[in-house]
Structure formats: structure tokens, C-alpha cells
Steps between C-alpha positions, in 0.01 A plus 500: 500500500528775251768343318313161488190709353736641246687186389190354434335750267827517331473129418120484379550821280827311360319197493194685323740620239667221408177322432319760328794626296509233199097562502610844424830430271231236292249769453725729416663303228197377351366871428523610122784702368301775334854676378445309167156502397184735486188343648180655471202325700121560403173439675232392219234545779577919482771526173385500129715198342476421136643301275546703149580321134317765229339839489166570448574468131633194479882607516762366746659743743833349493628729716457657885523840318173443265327346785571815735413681238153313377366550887557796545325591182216290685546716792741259698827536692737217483652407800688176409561321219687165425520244170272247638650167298659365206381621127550346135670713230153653400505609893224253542472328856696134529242330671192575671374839510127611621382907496203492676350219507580442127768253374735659275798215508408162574739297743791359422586154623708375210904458595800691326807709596547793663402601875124500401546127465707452820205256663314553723401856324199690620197782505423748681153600458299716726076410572221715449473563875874612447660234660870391369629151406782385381503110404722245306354475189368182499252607796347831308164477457296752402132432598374825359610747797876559359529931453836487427748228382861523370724146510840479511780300624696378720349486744720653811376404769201181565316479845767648653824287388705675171476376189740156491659584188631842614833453661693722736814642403400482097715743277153521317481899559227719381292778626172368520087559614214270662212532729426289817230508755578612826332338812281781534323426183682823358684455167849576424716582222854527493767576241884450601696848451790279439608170326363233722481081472192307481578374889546828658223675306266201612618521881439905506139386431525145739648794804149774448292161559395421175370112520454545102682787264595466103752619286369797272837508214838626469730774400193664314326593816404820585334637782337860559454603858528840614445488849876334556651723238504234218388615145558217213210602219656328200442147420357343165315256727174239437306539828534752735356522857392878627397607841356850462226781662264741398682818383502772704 
């Protein structure tokens, strides 16, 4: 009777296994590789986010350096900093760009070259009750309650699918920075610490859950974030977005 008792918890544990274990091999496999890029999630409901262009005197940061050093002059501490888009040879924003509530760069829905063009392209723009969007362009509206708006393009990934033009396996190799929005309602930036394609930068963002995330720029990108040991202060950027605290 023992041996009956045996044989058959044998077979429903092998049984059990054998049906949970490509469950487990699928979930496993779609996790992110985080060996290649830096991520750095923030919570606008308790994290000071900003969008940053010009000084108080009217003169354009350019770099992470200047902007480190311009808050902490204003009694801030920087604790992450990343080129937040694509800039014109006067470091000007390409494309939309709002600073508090105020429109600084109108939006750009005009068609050229270059992977600001790549269609659909897209903001991502964060409300007065600090809630984050990002949209194709065509859907941006701003009905007065935009804080924060920087456009860009492509777009990686678009209610949950990647972008059709980006193609797997591409020899297109860059290092290169966007944002997403997690499922949480957190946001999340990301800059590759290697050369990466369009496709596999797109699915890191598609594998954290982000139904919407947009491509940020290139081999210019720079990213400043302490906590995970990376320090990239140079730059001769047009926007920059900041997340920093009170100085101790």
C-alpha cells in the first residue's frame, strides 16, 4: 500500500512539474537583461522631476555638470540626471518642449530624416497632478494642465506592441536613452551601457511592462546616477531632465 501511496505522489509532483515548468522557463525568459543598461525608476507622487532647458538667467546648461552644479548653488542634490531629447545646433529643443506650464518649443509634426522623424514619434509630458504620459504625437494635447513636455521620436514601444519599423537583428548599433511608464504609474529612464539596436532597446522597455515608452537620442546620451555607481556629467545637451532633493 505504501508503495502505491508513493508511486502516486511521484507521478503528480512529475506531472506538476512538467506542466508548470514552461510557465516558469516563459517567465524567466521574458525578464529584462539588466547587464546592459542602467535603469533608474521615479515616483512623481514622492520624487522632484524636472525638466531643465536655461538658468535663471536665461543661459542653457548644456551640460549634467552645470546643472549639478546650478542646484546645488540653489541648495539641491542631484540624484539623476539624463539628456531628455533631441536639440538643434543652438542646443534648442527639436520639437515640443513645456517648463512649467509654459511653452518654450512648439510641436513638431512636420516630416524629415533622422530618428526624430521615424513616425509615429512622440511626448512625454507629465500633468500638474504629476501624472506621466507618453503619446504619439498626433494625440498630444495640451488642454492647459501639461507641467512638463519634451517630444521626441521614435517612438519604441505603442500600447504595448514595439515600434513596426524597428527590426530585430538590425546592425543599427548605438548606445542610446528613453523613458517609459511602468504599470505602476512610476516613470522610467534607461540608457544602454553598451551599443544596442532599436529592437532590443525597445523590448528591454516592452519586458518592465511599459504599454508606451520613447526614444530619448543617441550616442550623445549621458546619464548621472550615483546610486548604481554611474557618473556621466558632460554633455553639451538642449533639455535636460533632473530628479533631485533638498540638500542636506
Amino acid at each position: 500500500m505504501q508503495t502505491i501511496k508513493r508511486a502516486g505522489i511521484f507521478l503528480w509532483a512529475t506531472t506538476l512539474f512538467l506542466v508548470s515548468t514552461p510557465s516558469l522557463l516563459f517567465a524567466q525568459k521574458s525578464q529584462p537583461n539588466d547587464t546592459n543598461f542602467v535603469s533608474y525608476p521615479v515616483d512623481l507622487k514622492r520624487q522632484d522631476l524636472k525638466l531643465y532647458w536655461k538658468d535663471d538667467a536665461g543661459v542653457n546648461f548644456k551640460s549634467i555638470l552645470n546643472l549639478k552644479q546650478w542646484l546645488e548653488k540653489h541648495k539641491r542634490h542631484l540624484l539623476f540626471a539624463m539628456n531628455g531629447g533631441m536639440y538643434k545646433a543652438d542646443q534648442s529643443p527639436q520639437g515640443l518642449f513645456i517648463e512649467n506650464q509654459i511653452t518654450k518649443a512648439g510641436l513638431d509634426t512636420s516630416s524629415g530624416a533622422g530618428n526624430f522623424y521615424l513616425k509615429p514619434n512622440g511626448v512625454f509630458y507629465i500633468t500638474t497632478g504629476d501624472i506621466p504620459f507618453i503619446c504619439n504625437t498626433v494625440s498630444f494635447h495640451n488642454d492647459g494642465h501639461v507641467k512638463y513636455a519634451t517630444q521626441s521620436g521614435p517612438m519604441l514601444v505603442i500600447d504595448g506592441e514595439i515600434h513596426p519599423a524597428l527590426k530585430p537583428g538590425s546592425p543599427n548599433l548605438n548606445i542610446r536613452n528613453g523613458v517609459g511608464v511602468l504599470p505602476d504609474n512610476r516613470v522610467v529612464f534607461v540608457i544602454s551601457k553598451t551599443a544596442v539596436n532599436f529592437y532590443d532597446f525597445a523590448d528591454y522597455f516592452k519586458k518592465l511592462g511599459c504599454k508606451n515608452a520613447l526614444y530619448l537620442d543617441g550616442f550623445v546620451s549621458r546619464a548621472f546616477l550615483p546610486e548604481k555607481q554611474w557618473f556621466q556629467t558632460d554633455g553639451n545637451f538642449g533639455v535636460i531632465i533632473g530628479v533631485s532633493t533638498n540638500a542636506r
